[in-house]
C-alpha positions, 0 to 999 in steps of 0.5 A: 390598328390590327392588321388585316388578314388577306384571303388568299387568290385561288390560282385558275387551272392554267396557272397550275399549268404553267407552274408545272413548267418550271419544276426540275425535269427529272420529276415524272409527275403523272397526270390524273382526271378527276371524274367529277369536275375533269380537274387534272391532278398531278401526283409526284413521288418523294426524292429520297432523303440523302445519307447526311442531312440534317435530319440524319444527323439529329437522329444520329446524336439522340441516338448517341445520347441515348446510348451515352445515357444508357451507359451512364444509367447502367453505371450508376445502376452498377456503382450504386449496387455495388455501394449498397452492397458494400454497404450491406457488408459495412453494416453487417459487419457492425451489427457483429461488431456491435453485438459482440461487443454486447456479448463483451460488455456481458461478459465484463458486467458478469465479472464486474459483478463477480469482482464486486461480489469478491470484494465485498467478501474480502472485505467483510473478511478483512473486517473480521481479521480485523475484529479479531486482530483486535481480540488478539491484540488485546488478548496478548496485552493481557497475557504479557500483562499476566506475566509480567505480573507472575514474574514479579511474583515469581522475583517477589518469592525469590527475594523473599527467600533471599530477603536476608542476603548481601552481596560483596563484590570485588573481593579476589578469591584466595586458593581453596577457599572455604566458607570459613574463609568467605565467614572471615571476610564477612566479619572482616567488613563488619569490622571495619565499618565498626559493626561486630558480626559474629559466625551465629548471625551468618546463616550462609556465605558462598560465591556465584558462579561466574566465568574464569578469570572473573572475580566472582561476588560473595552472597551472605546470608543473615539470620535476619533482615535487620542484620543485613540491612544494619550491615548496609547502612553502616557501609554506606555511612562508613564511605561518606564520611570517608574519602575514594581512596579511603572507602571500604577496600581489601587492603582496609580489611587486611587483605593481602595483594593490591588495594581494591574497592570493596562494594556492599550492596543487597543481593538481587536475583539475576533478573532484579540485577539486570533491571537494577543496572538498566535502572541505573543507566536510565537515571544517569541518561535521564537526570535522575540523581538517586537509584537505590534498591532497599528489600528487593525493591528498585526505586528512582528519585529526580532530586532531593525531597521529589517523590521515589518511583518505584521500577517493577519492571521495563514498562516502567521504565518505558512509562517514565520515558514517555512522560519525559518526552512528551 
């Protein structure tokens, strides 16, 4: 059940009074008359409160906080300008960092693009030079192609002229030897190889200059190209049929002073010489077994009854060589 709820008692003018009685005796409680009902009404005044009550406290301690908060909100207050401020200054900073490095990177495509540019045209110039390395190149084949051919005209004359020429080397040369000396040794060999030779068929005899203490060949030249080439044969003949100690020698053809061989052969221009011998070096490194020279022309043969190659100058030989290798 609820609980009931008294009114409570209205306490009679005399109790008041004798409630009075017992109040501290220091308290001056003047007495009032009411006017209207001659109801007496006590007024006291207040005690004041004591420096260090409770409620002195409490005050102290909110005041306390307030200024511990105060403090504290001024603080962050300054912490946070002074954050924002560094950060302002932080990204001010970067802005100009990054904005140089724009500038930078502006800078860099601008010469990317300029190196791109120079390139490009290096290129296109390389491909030019290369273009006309090219000219060049086939250019100069074919001038070393015109001369060689004009040198194997210009060696083609010279035989020609020399067509009817022989040439006997390692003959010694006799003191103030004459052409009438170098005559009796042309006629001497024709003898001796059993084909009779007289002065009316030797157009020219003489020695080619040579250094000192060489033996220098002799150049005859015949009235005709049958004679020397008849000449020749008969010396090749003469040396088959006859052993090394035996073959054409000066002592054969009465010569005096020691034995010799004596060697026969048809005379080349100096050039035609140098590429017979580089001839004959390459058939002996490479096994070609003939190498002879008939008119001024220089051939090659492998073996017996193989096909003869014809050596008109180095590239050809160099030809040969690049065959065999591969």
């Amino acid at each position: 059940m609820p609980r009931s709820h008294r009114s409570p008692k209205v306490s009679s003018p005399r109790n008041c009074s004798g409630m009075q009685a017992h109040s501290d005796s220091e308290i001056t409680a003047p007495v009032f008359t009411s006017p209207a009902g001659g109801v007496n009404i006590t007024s006291r005044s207040k005690r004041p409160c004591p420096e260090f009550s409770p409620g002195n406290e409490l005050q102290d301690f909110k005041r306390e906080i307030l200024e511990l908060l105060s403090t504290w909100k001024r603080e962050q207050e300054d912490r946070l300008n002074k954050f924002s401020q560094d950060q302002n200054s932080c990204l001010a900073k970067l802005v100009s960092e990054i904005t140089e490095l724009k500038l930078q990177n502006l800078a860099i495509q601008k010469s990317n693009n300029e190196i791109e540019k120079s390139i490009s045209f290096i290129n296109d110039r390389y491909d030019d030079m290369i273009r006309n390395v090219d000219i060049l190149q086939k250019e100069s084949q074919k001038q070393r192609d015109n001369v060689i051919n004009l040198d194997i005209k210009v060696q083609d004359i010279k035989q020609l002229s020399r067509s009817s020429c022989v040439e006997i080397r390692n003959v010694p040369a006799a003191e103030n030897e004459t052409t009438t000396d170098l005559n009796t040794i042309i006629n001497k060999v024709g003898t001796v190889v059993g084909m009779a030779l007289s002065n009316s068929e030797i157009r020219d005899t003489y020695r080619l200059p040579g250094k000192p203490g060489t033996v220098r060949p002799i150049i005859a030249e015949f009235t005709s190209v049958h004679t020397k080439n008849y000449l020749i044969k008969r010396v090749r003949d003469f040396n088959k049929t006859h052993p090394n100690e035996a073959k054409l020698n000066t002592k054969s053809m009465g010569l005096p002073g020691d034995s010799h061989p004596v060697f026969v052969a048809e005379y080349l221009p100096a050039s035609s010489r140098k590429l017979f011998f580089e001839t004959r070096q390459f058939a002996k490194e490479n096994g070609y077994r003939f190498c002879w020279s008939v008119n001024g022309n220089i051939y090659l043969r492998k073996f017996e009854g193989a096909k003869q190659v014809l050596i008109r100058s180095r590239e050809t030989l160099r030809n040969l060589k690049l065959d065999i290798d591969h």
